[in-house]
N, C-alpha and C positions, 0 to 999 in steps of 0.2 A: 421542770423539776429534775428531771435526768441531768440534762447539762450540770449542774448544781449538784448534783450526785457523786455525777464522773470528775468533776474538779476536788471534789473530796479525795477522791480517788488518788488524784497527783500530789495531794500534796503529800501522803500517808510518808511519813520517815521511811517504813519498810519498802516501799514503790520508787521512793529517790533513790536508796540505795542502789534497785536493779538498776536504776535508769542509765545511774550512774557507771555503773559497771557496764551497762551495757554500750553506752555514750565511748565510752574508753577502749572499746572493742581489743582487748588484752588477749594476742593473738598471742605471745609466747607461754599464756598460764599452760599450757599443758605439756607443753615440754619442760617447763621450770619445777613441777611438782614430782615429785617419786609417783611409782607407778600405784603403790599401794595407797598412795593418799588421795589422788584422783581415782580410782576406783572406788574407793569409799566415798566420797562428795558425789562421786556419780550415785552409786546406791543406795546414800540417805534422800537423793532428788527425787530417786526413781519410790523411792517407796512413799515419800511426802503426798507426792501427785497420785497415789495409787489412792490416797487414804479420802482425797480431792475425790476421785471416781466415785467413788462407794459415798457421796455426798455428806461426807464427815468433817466441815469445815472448820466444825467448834474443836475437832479433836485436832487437825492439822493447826490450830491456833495455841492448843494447849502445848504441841511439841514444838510449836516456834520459839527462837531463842528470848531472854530477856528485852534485846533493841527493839524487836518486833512487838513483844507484847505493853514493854512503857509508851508507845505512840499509838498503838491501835487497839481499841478492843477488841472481843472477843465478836459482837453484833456486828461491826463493823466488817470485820474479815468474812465473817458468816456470809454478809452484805455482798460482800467484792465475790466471792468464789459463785455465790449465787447468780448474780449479774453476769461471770464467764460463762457458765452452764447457760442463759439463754442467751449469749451473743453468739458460740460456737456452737453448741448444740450437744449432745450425746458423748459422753466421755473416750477419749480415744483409745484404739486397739490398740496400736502397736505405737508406743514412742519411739525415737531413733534419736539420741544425742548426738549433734552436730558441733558445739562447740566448749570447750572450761574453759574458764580465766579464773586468774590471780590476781590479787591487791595485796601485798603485805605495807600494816604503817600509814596507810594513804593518809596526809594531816588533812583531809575533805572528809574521813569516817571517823570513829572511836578506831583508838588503837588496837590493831591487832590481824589476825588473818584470816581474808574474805576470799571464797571463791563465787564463781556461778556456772550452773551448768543450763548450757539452751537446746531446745529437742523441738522436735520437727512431728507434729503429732497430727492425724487423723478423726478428725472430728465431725460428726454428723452432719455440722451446717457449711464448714468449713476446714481446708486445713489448717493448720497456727502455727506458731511459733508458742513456747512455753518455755519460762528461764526460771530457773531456782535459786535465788541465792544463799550462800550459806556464810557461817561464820566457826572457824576453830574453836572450840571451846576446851581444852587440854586435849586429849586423844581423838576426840571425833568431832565430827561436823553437825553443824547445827541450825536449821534453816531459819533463814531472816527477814524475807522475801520474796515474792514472786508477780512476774508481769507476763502479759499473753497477747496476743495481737494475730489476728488474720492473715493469712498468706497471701499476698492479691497476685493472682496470677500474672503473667508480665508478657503481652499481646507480642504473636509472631512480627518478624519484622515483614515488611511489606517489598512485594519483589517485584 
Protein backbone atom coordinates (compact mmCIF):
# COMPACT_ATOMS: atom_id res chain seq x y z
CA UNK A 1 0.00 0.00 0.00
CA UNK A 2 2.81 2.56 0.61
CA UNK A 3 4.38 1.80 -2.84
CA UNK A 4 0.74 2.68 -4.22
CA UNK A 5 0.77 5.67 -2.13
CA UNK A 6 4.19 7.00 -3.01
CA UNK A 7 3.35 6.56 -6.92
CA UNK A 8 0.56 8.87 -6.10
CA UNK A 9 2.88 10.97 -4.94
CA UNK A 10 4.86 11.30 -8.50
CA UNK A 11 2.38 11.66 -10.41
CA UNK A 12 0.85 14.97 -8.48
CA UNK A 13 1.15 18.01 -11.38
CA UNK A 14 2.51 20.13 -8.29
CA UNK A 15 5.63 17.34 -7.68
CA UNK A 16 6.27 17.23 -11.61
CA UNK A 17 6.63 20.72 -11.68
CA UNK A 18 9.55 20.46 -8.95
CA UNK A 19 10.83 17.72 -10.54
CA UNK A 20 10.95 19.35 -13.43
CA UNK A 21 12.68 22.15 -12.31
CA UNK A 22 14.81 20.47 -10.42
CA UNK A 23 15.65 17.91 -13.49
CA UNK A 24 16.80 21.24 -15.38
CA UNK A 25 19.16 22.16 -12.51
CA UNK A 26 18.80 26.18 -13.86
CA UNK A 27 22.02 27.26 -12.34
CA UNK A 28 21.85 30.87 -13.92
CA UNK A 29 18.11 31.60 -12.21
CA UNK A 30 19.94 33.60 -9.61
CA UNK A 31 22.01 35.72 -11.19
CA UNK A 32 19.20 36.26 -13.88
CA UNK A 33 16.62 37.55 -11.42
CA UNK A 34 16.89 41.11 -9.52
CA UNK A 35 18.01 41.02 -6.24
CA UNK A 36 14.58 42.04 -4.71
CA UNK A 37 12.75 39.28 -6.54
CA UNK A 38 14.91 36.42 -5.43
CA UNK A 39 14.73 37.65 -2.07
CA UNK A 40 11.17 37.60 -1.99
CA UNK A 41 10.84 33.85 -3.72
CA UNK A 42 13.20 33.11 -1.03
CA UNK A 43 10.90 34.50 1.77
CA UNK A 44 7.58 33.36 0.52
CA UNK A 45 9.69 29.49 0.69
CA UNK A 46 10.92 30.35 3.95
CA UNK A 47 7.68 31.12 5.38
CA UNK A 48 5.63 28.28 3.47
CA UNK A 49 7.82 25.66 5.20
CA UNK A 50 7.66 27.38 8.44
CA UNK A 51 3.73 27.10 8.20
CA UNK A 52 4.80 22.95 7.16
CA UNK A 53 6.66 22.99 10.91
CA UNK A 54 3.77 24.17 12.96
CA UNK A 55 1.93 21.08 11.11
CA UNK A 56 -0.52 23.27 9.07
CA UNK A 57 -0.55 21.46 5.80
CA UNK A 58 -4.35 22.35 5.05
CA UNK A 59 -3.32 25.94 5.51
CA UNK A 60 0.07 25.67 3.46
CA UNK A 61 -2.46 24.05 0.61
CA UNK A 62 -4.85 26.93 1.11
CA UNK A 63 -1.82 29.44 0.14
CA UNK A 64 -0.80 27.27 -2.61
CA UNK A 65 -1.37 28.82 -6.05
CA UNK A 66 -4.40 27.89 -8.33
CA UNK A 67 -1.94 24.81 -10.55
CA UNK A 68 -1.42 23.32 -7.20
CA UNK A 69 -4.72 23.27 -5.90
CA UNK A 70 -6.75 22.05 -9.60
CA UNK A 71 -4.50 18.82 -9.46
CA UNK A 72 -4.28 18.04 -5.66
CA UNK A 73 -6.44 18.18 -2.93
CA UNK A 74 -6.38 19.53 -0.07
CA UNK A 75 -6.31 15.55 1.92
CA UNK A 76 -3.97 14.85 -0.40
CA UNK A 77 -1.34 17.49 0.40
CA UNK A 78 -2.47 17.01 4.10
CA UNK A 79 -1.33 13.28 3.07
CA UNK A 80 2.15 14.17 1.36
CA UNK A 81 3.51 16.78 4.26
CA UNK A 82 2.39 14.06 6.68
CA UNK A 83 4.19 11.26 5.08
CA UNK A 84 7.51 13.94 5.08
CA UNK A 85 7.10 14.47 8.84
CA UNK A 86 7.51 10.59 9.33
CA UNK A 87 10.26 9.82 6.74
CA UNK A 88 12.44 12.79 8.14
CA UNK A 89 11.33 13.25 11.47
CA UNK A 90 11.14 16.48 13.58
CA UNK A 91 10.90 19.68 11.68
CA UNK A 92 14.10 21.51 10.99
CA UNK A 93 16.06 24.17 13.01
CA UNK A 94 17.82 26.05 10.97
CA UNK A 95 17.20 25.86 6.94
CA UNK A 96 20.14 27.20 4.78
CA UNK A 97 19.00 28.01 1.05
CA UNK A 98 21.45 26.52 -1.31
CA UNK A 99 20.27 27.08 -4.54
CA UNK A 100 17.05 29.45 -7.15
CA UNK A 101 16.31 28.78 -10.45
CA UNK A 102 14.39 30.33 -13.04
CA UNK A 103 11.90 29.13 -15.82
CA UNK A 104 10.30 31.98 -17.70
CA UNK A 105 7.62 30.49 -20.86
CA UNK A 106 8.92 26.94 -20.45
CA UNK A 107 6.18 25.44 -23.50
CA UNK A 108 6.58 21.95 -20.71
CA UNK A 109 4.52 24.47 -17.96
CA UNK A 110 1.48 26.90 -18.13
CA UNK A 111 2.87 30.09 -19.31
CA UNK A 112 4.50 32.30 -17.23
CA UNK A 113 7.25 32.75 -14.31
CA UNK A 114 8.43 29.94 -12.20
CA UNK A 115 11.11 29.95 -9.76
CA UNK A 116 12.33 27.39 -6.96
CA UNK A 117 14.26 27.68 -4.06
CA UNK A 118 16.15 24.28 -2.44
CA UNK A 119 17.52 24.39 1.27
CA UNK A 120 19.56 22.12 2.97
CA UNK A 121 17.51 21.51 6.32
CA UNK A 122 18.24 19.65 9.74
CA UNK A 123 15.95 17.25 10.52
CA UNK A 124 15.46 14.87 13.49
CA UNK A 125 15.81 11.59 11.53
CA UNK A 126 17.80 12.92 8.93
CA UNK A 127 19.30 15.77 7.08
CA UNK A 128 17.24 16.60 3.51
CA UNK A 129 17.12 18.61 0.92
CA UNK A 130 13.72 20.69 0.65
CA UNK A 131 12.68 22.65 -2.70
CA UNK A 132 9.76 25.16 -2.97
CA UNK A 133 8.46 25.98 -5.97
CA UNK A 134 6.82 28.86 -6.83
CA UNK A 135 4.95 30.79 -9.52
CA UNK A 136 4.60 34.77 -10.27
CA UNK A 137 1.44 35.72 -9.75
CA UNK A 138 1.63 39.81 -10.77
CA UNK A 139 3.86 41.27 -7.89
CA UNK A 140 4.58 38.22 -5.71
CA UNK A 141 5.41 34.76 -5.64
CA UNK A 142 3.35 32.11 -5.07
CA UNK A 143 3.97 28.50 -4.07
CA UNK A 144 3.11 25.57 -6.36
CA UNK A 145 5.01 22.89 -5.20
CA UNK A 146 7.30 21.21 -3.04
CA UNK A 147 9.58 17.96 -2.97
CA UNK A 148 12.02 16.66 -0.05
CA UNK A 149 14.40 13.89 -0.13
CA UNK A 150 17.25 12.55 2.22
CA UNK A 151 20.71 13.50 2.29
CA UNK A 152 22.62 10.20 2.03
CA UNK A 153 25.90 10.86 3.23
CA UNK A 154 28.63 10.08 0.55
CA UNK A 155 31.38 7.40 2.34
CA UNK A 156 35.14 8.67 2.77
CA UNK A 157 37.16 7.61 0.01
CA UNK A 158 39.24 4.69 0.79
CA UNK A 159 43.14 5.11 1.20
Amino acid sequence: MKNARHRGLKNSLALQLCAWLMALGLSFGAAAQSASSADAAIAVAQQWLAVADTDKAAAMWDQSSPLMKNKEGQAFWVNYIATMRNTLGSPASQRVWVALEREIDNPALPPGEFTSVTFVSPFSKTRAWEKVALVRNGNQWVPVGFQYGAIQATPAPAK
